[in-house]
Chimera marker file (.cmm) of the C-alpha trace (Angstrom):
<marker_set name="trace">
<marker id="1" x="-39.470" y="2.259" z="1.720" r="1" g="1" b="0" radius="0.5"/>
<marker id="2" x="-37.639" y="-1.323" z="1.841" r="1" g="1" b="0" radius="0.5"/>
<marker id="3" x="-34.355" y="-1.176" z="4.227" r="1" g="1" b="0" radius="0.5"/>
<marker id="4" x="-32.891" y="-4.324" z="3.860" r="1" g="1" b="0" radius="0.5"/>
<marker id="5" x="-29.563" y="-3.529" z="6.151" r="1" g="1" b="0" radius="0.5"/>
<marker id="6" x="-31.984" y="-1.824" z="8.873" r="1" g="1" b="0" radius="0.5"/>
<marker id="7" x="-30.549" y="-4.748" z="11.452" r="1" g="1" b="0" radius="0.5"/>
<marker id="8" x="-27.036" y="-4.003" z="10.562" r="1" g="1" b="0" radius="0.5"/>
<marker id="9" x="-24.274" y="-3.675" z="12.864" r="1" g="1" b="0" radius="0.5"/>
<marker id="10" x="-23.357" y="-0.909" z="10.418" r="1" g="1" b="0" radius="0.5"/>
<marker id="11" x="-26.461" y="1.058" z="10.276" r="1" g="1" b="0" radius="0.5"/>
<marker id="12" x="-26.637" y="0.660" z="14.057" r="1" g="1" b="0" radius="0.5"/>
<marker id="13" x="-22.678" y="2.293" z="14.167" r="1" g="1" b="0" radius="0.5"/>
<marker id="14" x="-23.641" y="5.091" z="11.940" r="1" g="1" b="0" radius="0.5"/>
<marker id="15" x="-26.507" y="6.143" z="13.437" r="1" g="1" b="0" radius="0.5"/>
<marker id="16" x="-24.790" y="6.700" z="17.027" r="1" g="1" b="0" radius="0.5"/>
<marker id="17" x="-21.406" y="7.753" z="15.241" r="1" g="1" b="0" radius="0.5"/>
<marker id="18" x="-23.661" y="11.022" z="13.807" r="1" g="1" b="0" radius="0.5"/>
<marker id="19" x="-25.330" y="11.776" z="16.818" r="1" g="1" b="0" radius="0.5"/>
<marker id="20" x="-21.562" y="11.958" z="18.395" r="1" g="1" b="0" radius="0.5"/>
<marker id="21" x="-20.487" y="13.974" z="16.068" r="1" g="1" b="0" radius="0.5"/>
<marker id="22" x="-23.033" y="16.710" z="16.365" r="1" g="1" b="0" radius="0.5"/>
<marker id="23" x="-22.850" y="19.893" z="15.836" r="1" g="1" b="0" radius="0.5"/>
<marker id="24" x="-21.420" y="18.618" z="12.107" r="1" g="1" b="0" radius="0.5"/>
<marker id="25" x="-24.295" y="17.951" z="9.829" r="1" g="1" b="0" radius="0.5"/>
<marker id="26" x="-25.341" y="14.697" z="7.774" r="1" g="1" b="0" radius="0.5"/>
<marker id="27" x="-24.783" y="16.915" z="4.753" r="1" g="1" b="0" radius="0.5"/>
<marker id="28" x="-21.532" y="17.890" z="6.099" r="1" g="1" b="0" radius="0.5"/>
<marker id="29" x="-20.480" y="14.352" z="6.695" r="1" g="1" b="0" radius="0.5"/>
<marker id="30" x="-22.024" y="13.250" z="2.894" r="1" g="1" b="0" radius="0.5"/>
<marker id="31" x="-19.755" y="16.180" z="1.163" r="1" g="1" b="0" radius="0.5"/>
<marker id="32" x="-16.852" y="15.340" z="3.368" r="1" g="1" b="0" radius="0.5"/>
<marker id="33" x="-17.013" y="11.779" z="2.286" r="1" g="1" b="0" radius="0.5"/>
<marker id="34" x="-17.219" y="13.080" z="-1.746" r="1" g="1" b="0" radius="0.5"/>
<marker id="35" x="-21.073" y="11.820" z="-1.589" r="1" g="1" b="0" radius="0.5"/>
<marker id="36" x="-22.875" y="13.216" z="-4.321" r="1" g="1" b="0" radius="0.5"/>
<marker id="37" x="-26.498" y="12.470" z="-2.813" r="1" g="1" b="0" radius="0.5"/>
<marker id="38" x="-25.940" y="14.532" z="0.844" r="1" g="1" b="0" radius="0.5"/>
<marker id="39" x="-29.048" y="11.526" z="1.419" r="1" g="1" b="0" radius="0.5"/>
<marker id="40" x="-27.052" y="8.994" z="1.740" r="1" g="1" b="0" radius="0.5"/>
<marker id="41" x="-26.040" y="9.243" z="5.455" r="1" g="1" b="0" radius="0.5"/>
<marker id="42" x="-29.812" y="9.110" z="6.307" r="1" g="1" b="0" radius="0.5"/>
<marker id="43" x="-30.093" y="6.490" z="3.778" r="1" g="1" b="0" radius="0.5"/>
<marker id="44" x="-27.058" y="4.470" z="5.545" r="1" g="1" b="0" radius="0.5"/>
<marker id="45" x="-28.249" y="5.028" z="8.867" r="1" g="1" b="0" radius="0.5"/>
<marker id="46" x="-31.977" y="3.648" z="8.107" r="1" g="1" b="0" radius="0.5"/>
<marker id="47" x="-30.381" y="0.703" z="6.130" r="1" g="1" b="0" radius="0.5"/>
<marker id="48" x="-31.915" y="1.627" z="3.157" r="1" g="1" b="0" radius="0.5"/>
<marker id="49" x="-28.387" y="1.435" z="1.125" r="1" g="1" b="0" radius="0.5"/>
<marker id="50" x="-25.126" y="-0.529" z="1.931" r="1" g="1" b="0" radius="0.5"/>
<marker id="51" x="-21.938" y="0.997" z="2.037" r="1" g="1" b="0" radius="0.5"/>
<marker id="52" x="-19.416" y="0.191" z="-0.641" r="1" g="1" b="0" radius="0.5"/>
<marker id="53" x="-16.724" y="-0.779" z="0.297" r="1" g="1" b="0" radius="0.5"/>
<marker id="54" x="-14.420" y="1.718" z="-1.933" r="1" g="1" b="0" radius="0.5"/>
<marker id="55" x="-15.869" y="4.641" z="0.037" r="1" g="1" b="0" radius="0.5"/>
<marker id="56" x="-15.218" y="3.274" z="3.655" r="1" g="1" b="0" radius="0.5"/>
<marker id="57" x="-12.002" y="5.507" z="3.908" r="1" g="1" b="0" radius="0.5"/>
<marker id="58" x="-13.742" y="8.399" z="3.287" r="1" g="1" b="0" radius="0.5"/>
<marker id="59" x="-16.447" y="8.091" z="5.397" r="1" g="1" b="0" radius="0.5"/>
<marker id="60" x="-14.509" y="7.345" z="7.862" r="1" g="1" b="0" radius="0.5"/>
<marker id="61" x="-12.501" y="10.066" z="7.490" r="1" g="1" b="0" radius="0.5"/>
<marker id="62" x="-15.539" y="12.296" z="7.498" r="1" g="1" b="0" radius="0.5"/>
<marker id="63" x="-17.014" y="10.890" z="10.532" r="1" g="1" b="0" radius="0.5"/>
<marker id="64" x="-13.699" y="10.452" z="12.274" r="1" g="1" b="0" radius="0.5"/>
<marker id="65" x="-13.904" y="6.607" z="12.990" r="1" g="1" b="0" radius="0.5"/>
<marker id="66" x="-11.789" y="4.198" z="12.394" r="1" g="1" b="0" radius="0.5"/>
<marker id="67" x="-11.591" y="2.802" z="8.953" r="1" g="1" b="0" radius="0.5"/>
<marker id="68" x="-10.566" y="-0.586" z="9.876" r="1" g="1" b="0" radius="0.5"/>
<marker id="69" x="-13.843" y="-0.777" z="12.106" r="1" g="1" b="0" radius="0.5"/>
<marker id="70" x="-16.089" y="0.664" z="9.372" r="1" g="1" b="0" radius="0.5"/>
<marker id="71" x="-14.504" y="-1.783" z="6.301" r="1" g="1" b="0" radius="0.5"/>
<marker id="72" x="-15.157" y="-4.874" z="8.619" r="1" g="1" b="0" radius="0.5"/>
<marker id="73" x="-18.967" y="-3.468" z="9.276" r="1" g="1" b="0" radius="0.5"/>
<marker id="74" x="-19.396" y="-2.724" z="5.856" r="1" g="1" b="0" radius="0.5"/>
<marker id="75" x="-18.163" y="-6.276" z="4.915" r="1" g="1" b="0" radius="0.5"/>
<marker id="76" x="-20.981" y="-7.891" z="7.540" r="1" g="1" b="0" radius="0.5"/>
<marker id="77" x="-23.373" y="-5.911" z="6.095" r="1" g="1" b="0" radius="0.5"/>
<marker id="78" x="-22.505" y="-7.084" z="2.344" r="1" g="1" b="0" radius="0.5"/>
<marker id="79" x="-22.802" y="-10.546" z="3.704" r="1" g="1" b="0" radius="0.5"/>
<marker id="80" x="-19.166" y="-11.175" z="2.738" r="1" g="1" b="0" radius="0.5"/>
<marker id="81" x="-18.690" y="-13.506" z="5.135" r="1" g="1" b="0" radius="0.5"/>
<marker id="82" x="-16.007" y="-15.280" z="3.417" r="1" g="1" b="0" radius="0.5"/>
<marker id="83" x="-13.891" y="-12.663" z="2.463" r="1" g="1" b="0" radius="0.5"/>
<marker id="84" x="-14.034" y="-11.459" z="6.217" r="1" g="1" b="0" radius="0.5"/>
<marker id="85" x="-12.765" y="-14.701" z="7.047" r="1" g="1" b="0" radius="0.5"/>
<marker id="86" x="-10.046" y="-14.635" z="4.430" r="1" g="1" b="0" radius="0.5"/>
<marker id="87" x="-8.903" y="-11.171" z="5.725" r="1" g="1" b="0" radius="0.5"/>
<marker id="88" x="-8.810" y="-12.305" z="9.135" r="1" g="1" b="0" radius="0.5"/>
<marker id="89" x="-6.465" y="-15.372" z="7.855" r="1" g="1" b="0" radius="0.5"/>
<marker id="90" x="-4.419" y="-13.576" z="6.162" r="1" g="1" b="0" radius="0.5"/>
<marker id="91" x="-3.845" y="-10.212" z="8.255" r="1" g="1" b="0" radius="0.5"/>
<marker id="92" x="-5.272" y="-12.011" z="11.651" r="1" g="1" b="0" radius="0.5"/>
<marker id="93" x="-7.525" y="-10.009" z="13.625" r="1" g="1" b="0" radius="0.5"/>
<marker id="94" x="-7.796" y="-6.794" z="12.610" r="1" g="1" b="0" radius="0.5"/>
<marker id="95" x="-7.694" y="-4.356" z="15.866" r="1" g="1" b="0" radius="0.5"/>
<marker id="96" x="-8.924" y="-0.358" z="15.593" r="1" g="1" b="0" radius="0.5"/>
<marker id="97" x="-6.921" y="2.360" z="16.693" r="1" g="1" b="0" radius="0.5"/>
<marker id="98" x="-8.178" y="2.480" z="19.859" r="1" g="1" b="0" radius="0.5"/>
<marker id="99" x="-7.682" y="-1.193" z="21.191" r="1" g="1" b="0" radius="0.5"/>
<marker id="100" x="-4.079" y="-0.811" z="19.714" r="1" g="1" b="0" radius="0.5"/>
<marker id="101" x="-4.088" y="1.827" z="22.386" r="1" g="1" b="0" radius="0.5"/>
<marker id="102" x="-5.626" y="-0.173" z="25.098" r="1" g="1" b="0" radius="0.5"/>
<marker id="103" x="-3.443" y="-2.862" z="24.529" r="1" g="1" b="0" radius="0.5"/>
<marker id="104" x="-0.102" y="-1.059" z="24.220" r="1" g="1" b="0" radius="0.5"/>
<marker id="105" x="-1.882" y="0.381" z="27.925" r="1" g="1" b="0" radius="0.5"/>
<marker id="106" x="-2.081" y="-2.854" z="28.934" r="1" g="1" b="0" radius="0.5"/>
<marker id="107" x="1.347" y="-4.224" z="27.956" r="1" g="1" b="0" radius="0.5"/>
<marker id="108" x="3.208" y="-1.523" z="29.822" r="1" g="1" b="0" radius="0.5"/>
<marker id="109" x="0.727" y="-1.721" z="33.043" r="1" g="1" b="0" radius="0.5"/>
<marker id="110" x="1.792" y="-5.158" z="33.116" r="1" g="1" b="0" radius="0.5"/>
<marker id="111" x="5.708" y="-4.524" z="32.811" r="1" g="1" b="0" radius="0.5"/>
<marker id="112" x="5.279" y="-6.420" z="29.022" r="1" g="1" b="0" radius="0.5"/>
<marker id="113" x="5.293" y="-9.231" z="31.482" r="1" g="1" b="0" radius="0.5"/>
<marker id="114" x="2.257" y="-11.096" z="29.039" r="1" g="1" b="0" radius="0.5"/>
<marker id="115" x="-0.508" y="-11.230" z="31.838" r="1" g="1" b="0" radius="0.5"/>
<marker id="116" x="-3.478" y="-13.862" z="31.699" r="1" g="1" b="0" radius="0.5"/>
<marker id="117" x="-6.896" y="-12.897" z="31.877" r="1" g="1" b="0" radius="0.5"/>
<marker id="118" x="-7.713" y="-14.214" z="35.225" r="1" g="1" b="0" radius="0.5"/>
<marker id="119" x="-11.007" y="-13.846" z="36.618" r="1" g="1" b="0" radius="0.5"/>
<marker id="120" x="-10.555" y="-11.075" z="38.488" r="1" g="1" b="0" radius="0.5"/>
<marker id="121" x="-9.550" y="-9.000" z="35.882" r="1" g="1" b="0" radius="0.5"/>
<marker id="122" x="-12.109" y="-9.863" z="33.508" r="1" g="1" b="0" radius="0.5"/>
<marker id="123" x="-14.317" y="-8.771" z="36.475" r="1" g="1" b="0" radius="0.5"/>
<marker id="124" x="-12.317" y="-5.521" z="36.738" r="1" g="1" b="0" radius="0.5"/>
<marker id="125" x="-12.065" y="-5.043" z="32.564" r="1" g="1" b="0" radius="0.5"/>
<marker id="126" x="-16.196" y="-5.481" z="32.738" r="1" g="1" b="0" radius="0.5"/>
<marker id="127" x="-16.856" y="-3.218" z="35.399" r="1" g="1" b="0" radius="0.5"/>
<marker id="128" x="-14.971" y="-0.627" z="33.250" r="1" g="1" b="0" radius="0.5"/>
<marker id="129" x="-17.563" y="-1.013" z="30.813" r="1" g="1" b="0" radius="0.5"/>
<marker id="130" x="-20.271" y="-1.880" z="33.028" r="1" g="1" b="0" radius="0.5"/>
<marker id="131" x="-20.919" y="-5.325" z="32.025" r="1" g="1" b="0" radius="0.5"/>
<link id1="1" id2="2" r="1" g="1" b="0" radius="0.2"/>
<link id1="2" id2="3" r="1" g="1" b="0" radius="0.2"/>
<link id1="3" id2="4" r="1" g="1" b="0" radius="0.2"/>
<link id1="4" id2="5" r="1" g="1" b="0" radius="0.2"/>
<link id1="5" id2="6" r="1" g="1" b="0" radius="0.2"/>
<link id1="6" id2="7" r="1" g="1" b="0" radius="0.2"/>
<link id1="7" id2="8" r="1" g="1" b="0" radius="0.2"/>
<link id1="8" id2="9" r="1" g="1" b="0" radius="0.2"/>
<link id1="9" id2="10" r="1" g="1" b="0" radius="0.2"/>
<link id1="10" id2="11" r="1" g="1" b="0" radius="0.2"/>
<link id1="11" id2="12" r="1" g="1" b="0" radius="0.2"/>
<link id1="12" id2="13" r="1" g="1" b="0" radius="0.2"/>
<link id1="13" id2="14" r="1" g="1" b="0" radius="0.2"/>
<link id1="14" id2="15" r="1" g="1" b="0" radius="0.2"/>
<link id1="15" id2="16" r="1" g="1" b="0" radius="0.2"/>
<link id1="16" id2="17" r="1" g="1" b="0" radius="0.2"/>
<link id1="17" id2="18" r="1" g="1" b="0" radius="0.2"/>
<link id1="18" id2="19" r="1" g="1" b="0" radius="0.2"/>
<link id1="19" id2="20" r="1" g="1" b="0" radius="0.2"/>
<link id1="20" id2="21" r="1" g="1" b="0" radius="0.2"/>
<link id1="21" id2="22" r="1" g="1" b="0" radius="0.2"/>
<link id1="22" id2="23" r="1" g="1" b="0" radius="0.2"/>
<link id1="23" id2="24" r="1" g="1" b="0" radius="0.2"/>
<link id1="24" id2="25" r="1" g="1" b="0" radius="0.2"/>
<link id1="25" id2="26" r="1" g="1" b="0" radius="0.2"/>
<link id1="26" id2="27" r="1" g="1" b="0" radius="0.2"/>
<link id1="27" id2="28" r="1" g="1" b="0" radius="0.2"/>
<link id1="28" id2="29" r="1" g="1" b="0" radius="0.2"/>
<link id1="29" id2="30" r="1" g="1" b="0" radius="0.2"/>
<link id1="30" id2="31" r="1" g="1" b="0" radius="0.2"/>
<link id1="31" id2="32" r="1" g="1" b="0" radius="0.2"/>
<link id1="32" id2="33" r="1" g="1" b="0" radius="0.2"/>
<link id1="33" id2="34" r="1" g="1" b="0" radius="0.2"/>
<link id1="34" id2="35" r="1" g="1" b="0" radius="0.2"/>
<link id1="35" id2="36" r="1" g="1" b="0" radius="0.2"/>
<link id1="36" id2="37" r="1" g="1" b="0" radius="0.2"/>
<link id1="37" id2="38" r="1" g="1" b="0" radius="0.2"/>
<link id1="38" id2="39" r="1" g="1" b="0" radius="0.2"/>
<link id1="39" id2="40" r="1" g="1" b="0" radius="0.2"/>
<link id1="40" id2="41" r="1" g="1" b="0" radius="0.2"/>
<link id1="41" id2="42" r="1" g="1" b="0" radius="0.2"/>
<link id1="42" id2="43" r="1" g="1" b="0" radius="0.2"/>
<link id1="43" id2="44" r="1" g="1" b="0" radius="0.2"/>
<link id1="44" id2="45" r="1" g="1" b="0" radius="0.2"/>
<link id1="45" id2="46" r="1" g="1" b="0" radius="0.2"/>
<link id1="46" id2="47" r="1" g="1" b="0" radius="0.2"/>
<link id1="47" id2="48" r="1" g="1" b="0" radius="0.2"/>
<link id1="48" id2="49" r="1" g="1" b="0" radius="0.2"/>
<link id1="49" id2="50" r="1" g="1" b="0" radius="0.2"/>
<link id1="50" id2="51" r="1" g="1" b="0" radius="0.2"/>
<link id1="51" id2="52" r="1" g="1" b="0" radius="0.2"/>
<link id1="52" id2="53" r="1" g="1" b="0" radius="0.2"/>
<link id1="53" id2="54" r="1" g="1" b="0" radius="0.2"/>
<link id1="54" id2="55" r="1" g="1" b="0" radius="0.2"/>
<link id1="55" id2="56" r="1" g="1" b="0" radius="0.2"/>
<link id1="56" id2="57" r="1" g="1" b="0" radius="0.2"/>
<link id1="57" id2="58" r="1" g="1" b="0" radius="0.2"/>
<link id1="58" id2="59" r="1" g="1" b="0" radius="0.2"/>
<link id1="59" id2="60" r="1" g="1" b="0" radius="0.2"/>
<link id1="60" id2="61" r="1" g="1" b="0" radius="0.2"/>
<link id1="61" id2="62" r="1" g="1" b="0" radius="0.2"/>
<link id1="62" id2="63" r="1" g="1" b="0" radius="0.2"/>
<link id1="63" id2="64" r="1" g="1" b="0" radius="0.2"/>
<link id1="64" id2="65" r="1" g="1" b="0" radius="0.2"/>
<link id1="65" id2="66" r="1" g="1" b="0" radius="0.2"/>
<link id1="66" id2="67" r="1" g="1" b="0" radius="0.2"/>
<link id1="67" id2="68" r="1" g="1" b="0" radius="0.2"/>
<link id1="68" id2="69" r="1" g="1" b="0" radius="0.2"/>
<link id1="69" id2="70" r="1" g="1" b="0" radius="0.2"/>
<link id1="70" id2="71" r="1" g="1" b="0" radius="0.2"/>
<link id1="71" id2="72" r="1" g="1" b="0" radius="0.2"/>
<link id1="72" id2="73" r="1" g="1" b="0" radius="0.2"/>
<link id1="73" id2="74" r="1" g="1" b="0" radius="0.2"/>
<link id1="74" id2="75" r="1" g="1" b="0" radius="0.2"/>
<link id1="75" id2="76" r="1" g="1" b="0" radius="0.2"/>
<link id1="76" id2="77" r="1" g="1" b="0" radius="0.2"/>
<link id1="77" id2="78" r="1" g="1" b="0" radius="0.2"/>
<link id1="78" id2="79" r="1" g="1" b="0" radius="0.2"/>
<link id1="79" id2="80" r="1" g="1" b="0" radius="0.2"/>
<link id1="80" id2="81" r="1" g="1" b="0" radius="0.2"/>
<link id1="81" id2="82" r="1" g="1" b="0" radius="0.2"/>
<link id1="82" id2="83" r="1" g="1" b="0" radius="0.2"/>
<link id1="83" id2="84" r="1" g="1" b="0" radius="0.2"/>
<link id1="84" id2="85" r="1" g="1" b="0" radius="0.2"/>
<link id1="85" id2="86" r="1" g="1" b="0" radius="0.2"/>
<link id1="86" id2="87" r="1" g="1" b="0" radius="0.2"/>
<link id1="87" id2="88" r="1" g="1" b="0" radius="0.2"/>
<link id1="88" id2="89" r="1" g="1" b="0" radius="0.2"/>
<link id1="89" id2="90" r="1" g="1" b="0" radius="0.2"/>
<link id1="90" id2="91" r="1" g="1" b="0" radius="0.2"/>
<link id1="91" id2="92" r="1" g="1" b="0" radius="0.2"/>
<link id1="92" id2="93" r="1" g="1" b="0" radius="0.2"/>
<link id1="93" id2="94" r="1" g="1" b="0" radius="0.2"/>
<link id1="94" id2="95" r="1" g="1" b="0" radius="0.2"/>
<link id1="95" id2="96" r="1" g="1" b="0" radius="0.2"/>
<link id1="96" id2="97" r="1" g="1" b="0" radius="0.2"/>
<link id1="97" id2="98" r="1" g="1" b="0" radius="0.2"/>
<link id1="98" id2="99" r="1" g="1" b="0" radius="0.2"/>
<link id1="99" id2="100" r="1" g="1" b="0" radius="0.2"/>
<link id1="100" id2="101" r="1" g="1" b="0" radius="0.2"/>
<link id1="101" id2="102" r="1" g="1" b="0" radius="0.2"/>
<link id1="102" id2="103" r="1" g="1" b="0" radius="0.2"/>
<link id1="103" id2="104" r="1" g="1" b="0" radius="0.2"/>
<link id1="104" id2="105" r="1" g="1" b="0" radius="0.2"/>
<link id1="105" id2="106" r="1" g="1" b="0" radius="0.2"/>
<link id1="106" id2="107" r="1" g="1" b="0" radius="0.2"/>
<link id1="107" id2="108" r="1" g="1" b="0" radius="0.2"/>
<link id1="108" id2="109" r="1" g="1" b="0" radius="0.2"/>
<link id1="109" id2="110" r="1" g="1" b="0" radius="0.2"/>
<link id1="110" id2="111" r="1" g="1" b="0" radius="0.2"/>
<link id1="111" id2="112" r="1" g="1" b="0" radius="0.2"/>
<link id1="112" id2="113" r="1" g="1" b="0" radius="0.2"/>
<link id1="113" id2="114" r="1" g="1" b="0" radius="0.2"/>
<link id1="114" id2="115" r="1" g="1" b="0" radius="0.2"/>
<link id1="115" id2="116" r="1" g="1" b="0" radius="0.2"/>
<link id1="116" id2="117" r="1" g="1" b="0" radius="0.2"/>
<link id1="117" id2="118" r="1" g="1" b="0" radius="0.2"/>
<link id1="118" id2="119" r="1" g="1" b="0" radius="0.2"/>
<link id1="119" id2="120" r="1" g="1" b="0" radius="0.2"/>
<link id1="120" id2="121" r="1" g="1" b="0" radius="0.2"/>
<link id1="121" id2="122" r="1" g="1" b="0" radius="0.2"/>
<link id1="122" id2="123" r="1" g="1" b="0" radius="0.2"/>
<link id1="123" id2="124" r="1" g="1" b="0" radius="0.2"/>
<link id1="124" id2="125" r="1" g="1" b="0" radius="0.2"/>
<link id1="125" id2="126" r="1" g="1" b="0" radius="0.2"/>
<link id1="126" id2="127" r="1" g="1" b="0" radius="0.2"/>
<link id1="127" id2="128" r="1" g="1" b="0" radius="0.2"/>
<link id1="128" id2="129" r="1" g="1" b="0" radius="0.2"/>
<link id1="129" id2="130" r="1" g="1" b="0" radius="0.2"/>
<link id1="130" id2="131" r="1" g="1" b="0" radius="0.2"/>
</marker_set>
């Protein structure tokens, strides 16, 4: 079978996001999203199919991500390059629910006193994430 989004960030996000997720089902997560082929997670995850962009918000919803992070995913994987770049000039960078919570972390760790990013806390930041 051809999979021409196999190498997609979003096939790559699904796949992980549904083995998070477990015990809930890839059938549970296709009816939740109002899929009528319960296929079509497997087919996602594989890259077999893209994801269209009118039922981000309900996968999301059914796999309890963030829809902002899904709809620019499913945009890369469309190869809408251009539109993501007209989003991004229009709204500016578009941050997920959780780095809105890091950063509002950040702001009052820092006294909302607008902190660089020195080298030592980009060391710090990194060894968080243990890069």
């Amino acid at each position: 079978m051809k999979r021409p989004y196999a190498d997609t960030e979003l096939a790559d996000f699904i796949a992980k996001r549904v083995l998070q997720l477990k015990p809930k089902s890839q059938i549970d997560i296709a009816r939740e999203a109002g899929f009528p082929n319960p296929n079509v997670i497997s087919m996602l995850k594989s890259g077999a199919t893209k994801l269209p962009l009118d039922r981000v918000l309900a996968l999301a919803t059914a796999m309890e991500c963030d829809p902002r992070r899904l709809f620019l995913l499913a945009l890369q994987q469309q190869g809408y390059e251009t539109e993501q770049a007209a989003i991004a000039q229009i709204f500016g960078t578009i941050v997920t629910a959780n780095e809105m919570i890091w950063l509002e972390e950040l702001r009052d760790a820092s006294g909302r006193s607008d902190p660089s990013l020195t080298t030592r806390s980009r060391t710090a930041l990194r060894a968080i994430f243990s890069k």
